[in-house]
Backbone as CSV, one residue per row, in Angstrom:
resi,resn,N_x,N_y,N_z,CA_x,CA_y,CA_z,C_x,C_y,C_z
1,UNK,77.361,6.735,4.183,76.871,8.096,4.312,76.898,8.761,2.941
2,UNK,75.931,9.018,2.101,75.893,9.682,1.495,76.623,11.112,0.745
3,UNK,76.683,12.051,1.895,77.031,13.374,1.741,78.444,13.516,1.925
4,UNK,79.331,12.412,1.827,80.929,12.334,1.451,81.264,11.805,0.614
5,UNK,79.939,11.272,-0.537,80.205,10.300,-1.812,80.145,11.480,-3.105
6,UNK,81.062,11.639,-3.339,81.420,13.090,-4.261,80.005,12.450,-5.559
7,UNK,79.453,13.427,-5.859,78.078,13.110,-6.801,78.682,11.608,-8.392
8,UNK,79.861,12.187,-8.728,79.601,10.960,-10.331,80.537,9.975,-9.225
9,UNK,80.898,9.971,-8.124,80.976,8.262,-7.784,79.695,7.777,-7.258
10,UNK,78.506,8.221,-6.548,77.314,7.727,-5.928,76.895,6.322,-6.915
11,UNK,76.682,5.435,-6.204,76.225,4.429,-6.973,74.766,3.815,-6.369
12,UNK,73.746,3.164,-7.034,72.909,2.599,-6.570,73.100,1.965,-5.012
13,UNK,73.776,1.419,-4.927,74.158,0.870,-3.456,74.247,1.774,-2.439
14,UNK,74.775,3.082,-2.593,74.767,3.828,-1.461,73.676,4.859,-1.319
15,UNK,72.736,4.818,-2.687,71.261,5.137,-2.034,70.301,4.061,-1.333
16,UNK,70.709,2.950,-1.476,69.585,1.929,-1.122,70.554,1.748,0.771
17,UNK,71.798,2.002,0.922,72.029,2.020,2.406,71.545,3.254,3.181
18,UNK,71.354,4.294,2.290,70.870,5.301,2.505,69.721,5.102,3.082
19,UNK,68.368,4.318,2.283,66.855,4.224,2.510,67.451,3.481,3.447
20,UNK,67.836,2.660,3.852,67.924,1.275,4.933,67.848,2.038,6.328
21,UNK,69.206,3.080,6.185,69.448,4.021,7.260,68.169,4.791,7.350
22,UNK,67.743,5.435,6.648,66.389,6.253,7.071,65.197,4.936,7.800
23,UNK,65.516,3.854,7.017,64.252,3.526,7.616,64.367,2.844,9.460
24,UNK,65.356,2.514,9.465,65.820,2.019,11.002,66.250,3.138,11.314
25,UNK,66.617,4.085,11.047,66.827,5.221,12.282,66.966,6.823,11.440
26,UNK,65.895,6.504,10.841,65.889,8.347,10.206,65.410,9.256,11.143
27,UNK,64.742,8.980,11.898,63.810,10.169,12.882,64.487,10.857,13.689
28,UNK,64.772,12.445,13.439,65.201,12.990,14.194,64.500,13.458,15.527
29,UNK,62.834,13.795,15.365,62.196,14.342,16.490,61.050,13.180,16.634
30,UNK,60.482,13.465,17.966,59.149,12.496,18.150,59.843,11.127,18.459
31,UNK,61.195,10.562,18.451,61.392,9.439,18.647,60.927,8.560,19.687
32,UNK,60.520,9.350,21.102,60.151,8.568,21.994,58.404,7.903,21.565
33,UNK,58.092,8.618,20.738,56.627,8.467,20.575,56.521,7.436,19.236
34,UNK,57.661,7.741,18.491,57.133,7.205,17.219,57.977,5.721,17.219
35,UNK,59.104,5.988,17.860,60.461,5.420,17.823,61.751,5.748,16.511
36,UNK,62.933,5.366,16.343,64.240,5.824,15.071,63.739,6.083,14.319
37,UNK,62.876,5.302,13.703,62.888,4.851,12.306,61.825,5.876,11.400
38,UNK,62.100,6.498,10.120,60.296,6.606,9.520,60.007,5.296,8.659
39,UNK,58.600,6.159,8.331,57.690,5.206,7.606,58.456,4.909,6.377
40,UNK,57.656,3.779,5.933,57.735,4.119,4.415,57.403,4.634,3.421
41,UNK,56.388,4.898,3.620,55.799,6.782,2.983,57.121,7.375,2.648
42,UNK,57.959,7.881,3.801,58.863,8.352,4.272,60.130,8.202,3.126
43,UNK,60.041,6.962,3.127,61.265,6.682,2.556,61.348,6.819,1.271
44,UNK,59.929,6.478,0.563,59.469,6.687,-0.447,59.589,8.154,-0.963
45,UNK,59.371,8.799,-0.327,59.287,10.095,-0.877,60.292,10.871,-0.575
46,UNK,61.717,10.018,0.413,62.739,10.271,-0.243,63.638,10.337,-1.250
47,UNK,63.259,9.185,-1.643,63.891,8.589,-3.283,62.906,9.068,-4.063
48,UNK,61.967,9.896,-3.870,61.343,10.961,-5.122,62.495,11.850,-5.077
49,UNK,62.248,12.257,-4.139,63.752,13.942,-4.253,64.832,13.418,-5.156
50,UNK,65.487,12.230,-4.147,66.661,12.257,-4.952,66.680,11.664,-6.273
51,UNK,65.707,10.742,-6.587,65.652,10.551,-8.069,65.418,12.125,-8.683
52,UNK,64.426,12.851,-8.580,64.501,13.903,-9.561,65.832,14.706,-9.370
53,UNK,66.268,15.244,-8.312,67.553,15.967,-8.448,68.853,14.995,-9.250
54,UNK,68.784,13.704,-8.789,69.755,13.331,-10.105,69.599,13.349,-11.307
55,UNK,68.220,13.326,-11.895,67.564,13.134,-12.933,68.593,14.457,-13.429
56,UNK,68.273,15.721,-12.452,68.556,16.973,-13.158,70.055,16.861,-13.333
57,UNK,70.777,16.215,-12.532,72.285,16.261,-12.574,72.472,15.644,-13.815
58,UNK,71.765,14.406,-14.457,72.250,13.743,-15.624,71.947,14.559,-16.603
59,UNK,70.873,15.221,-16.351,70.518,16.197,-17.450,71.782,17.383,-17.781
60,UNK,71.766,17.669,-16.633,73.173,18.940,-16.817,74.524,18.061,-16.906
61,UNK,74.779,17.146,-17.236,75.696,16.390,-17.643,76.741,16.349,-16.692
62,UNK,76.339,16.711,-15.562,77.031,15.965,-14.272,77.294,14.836,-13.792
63,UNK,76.546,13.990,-14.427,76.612,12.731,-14.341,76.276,12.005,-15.727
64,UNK,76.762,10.713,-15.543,76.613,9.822,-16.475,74.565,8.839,-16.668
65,UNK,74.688,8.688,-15.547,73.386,7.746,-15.361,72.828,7.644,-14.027
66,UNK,71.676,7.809,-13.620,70.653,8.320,-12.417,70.819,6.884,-11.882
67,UNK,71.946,7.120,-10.818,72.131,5.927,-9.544,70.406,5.481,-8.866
68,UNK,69.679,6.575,-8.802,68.548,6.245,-8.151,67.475,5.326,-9.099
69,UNK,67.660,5.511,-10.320,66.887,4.430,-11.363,66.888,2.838,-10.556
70,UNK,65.806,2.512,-10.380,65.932,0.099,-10.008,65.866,-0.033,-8.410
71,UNK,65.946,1.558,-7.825,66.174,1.204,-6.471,65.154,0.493,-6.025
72,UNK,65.387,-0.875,-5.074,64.827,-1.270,-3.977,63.809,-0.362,-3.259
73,UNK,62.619,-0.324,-3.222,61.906,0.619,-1.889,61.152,-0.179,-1.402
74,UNK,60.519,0.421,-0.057,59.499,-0.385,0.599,58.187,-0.428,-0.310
75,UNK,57.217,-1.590,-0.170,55.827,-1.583,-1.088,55.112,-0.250,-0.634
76,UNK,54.469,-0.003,-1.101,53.014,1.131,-0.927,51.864,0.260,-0.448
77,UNK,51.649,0.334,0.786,50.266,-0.211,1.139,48.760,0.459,0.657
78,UNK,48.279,-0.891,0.165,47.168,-0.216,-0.371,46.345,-0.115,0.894
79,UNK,45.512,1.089,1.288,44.815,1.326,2.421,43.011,0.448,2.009
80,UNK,42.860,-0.431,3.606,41.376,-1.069,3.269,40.136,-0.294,2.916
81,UNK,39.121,-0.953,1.941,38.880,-0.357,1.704,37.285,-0.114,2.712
82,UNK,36.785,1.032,2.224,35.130,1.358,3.844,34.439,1.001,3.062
83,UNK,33.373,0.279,3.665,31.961,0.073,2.686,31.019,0.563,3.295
84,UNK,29.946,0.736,3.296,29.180,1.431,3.955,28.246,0.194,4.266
85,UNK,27.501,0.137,5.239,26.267,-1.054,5.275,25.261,-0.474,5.144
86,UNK,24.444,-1.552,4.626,23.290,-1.837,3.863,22.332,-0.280,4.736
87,UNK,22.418,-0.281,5.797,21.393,1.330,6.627,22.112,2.628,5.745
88,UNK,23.648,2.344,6.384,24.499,4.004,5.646,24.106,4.038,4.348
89,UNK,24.197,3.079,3.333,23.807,3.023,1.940,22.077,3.730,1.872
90,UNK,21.136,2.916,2.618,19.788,3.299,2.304,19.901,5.098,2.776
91,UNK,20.182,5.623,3.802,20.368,6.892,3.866,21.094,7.656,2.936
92,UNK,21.737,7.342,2.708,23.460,8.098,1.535,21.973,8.235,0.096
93,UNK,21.473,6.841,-0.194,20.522,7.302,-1.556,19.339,7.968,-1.290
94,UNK,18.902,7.779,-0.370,17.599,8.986,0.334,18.166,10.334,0.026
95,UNK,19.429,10.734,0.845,19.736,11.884,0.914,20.316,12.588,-0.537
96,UNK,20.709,11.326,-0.788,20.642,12.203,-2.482,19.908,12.034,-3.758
97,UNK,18.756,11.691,-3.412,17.213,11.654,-4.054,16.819,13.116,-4.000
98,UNK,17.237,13.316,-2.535,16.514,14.683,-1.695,16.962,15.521,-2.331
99,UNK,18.684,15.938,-2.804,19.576,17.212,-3.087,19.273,17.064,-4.813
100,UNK,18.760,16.114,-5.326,18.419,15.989,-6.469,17.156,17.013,-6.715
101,UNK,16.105,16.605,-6.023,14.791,17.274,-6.189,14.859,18.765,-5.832
């Protein structure tokens, strides 16, 4: 648990049990729908927060070195990509022949 690890003991390890915990059972609402866990979006853009707020702690010399630096996260899926077929294409350049003229 995190929020009993007094800030200059936090070590890399207990943010990455941290993400583990969010990701098998972070969800507080919607669980029946979504189920425990969030995404990894989710998790990801947890370890934005806390990397920058430590960032600021090392800065204010609260700390020695940003535990959140090397962490482990889930990949970023790259989303597929749309192509349009060969009809959507012939319309898409018609129609902007048209907004041209």
């Amino acid at each position: 648990m995190i929020g009993d690890v007094p800030l200059e003991k936090l070590q890399q390890s207990d943010l990455q049990q941290f993400y583990a915990r969010l990701k098998k059972e972070g969800r507080l609402t919607l669980v029946e729908k979504f189920g425990s866990g969030v995404s990894d979006r989710m998790v990801r853009s947890c370890h934005t927060s806390c990397r920058a707020a430590l960032e600021k702690a090392k800065q204010l010399g609260m700390i020695r070195v940003n535990p959140a630096i090397g962490c482990k996260l889930p990949p970023k899926k790259a989303r597929e990509m749309q192509v349009l077929t060969h009809d959507e294409m012939r319309r898409f350049l018609i129609q902007a022949k048209e907004d041209i003229e």
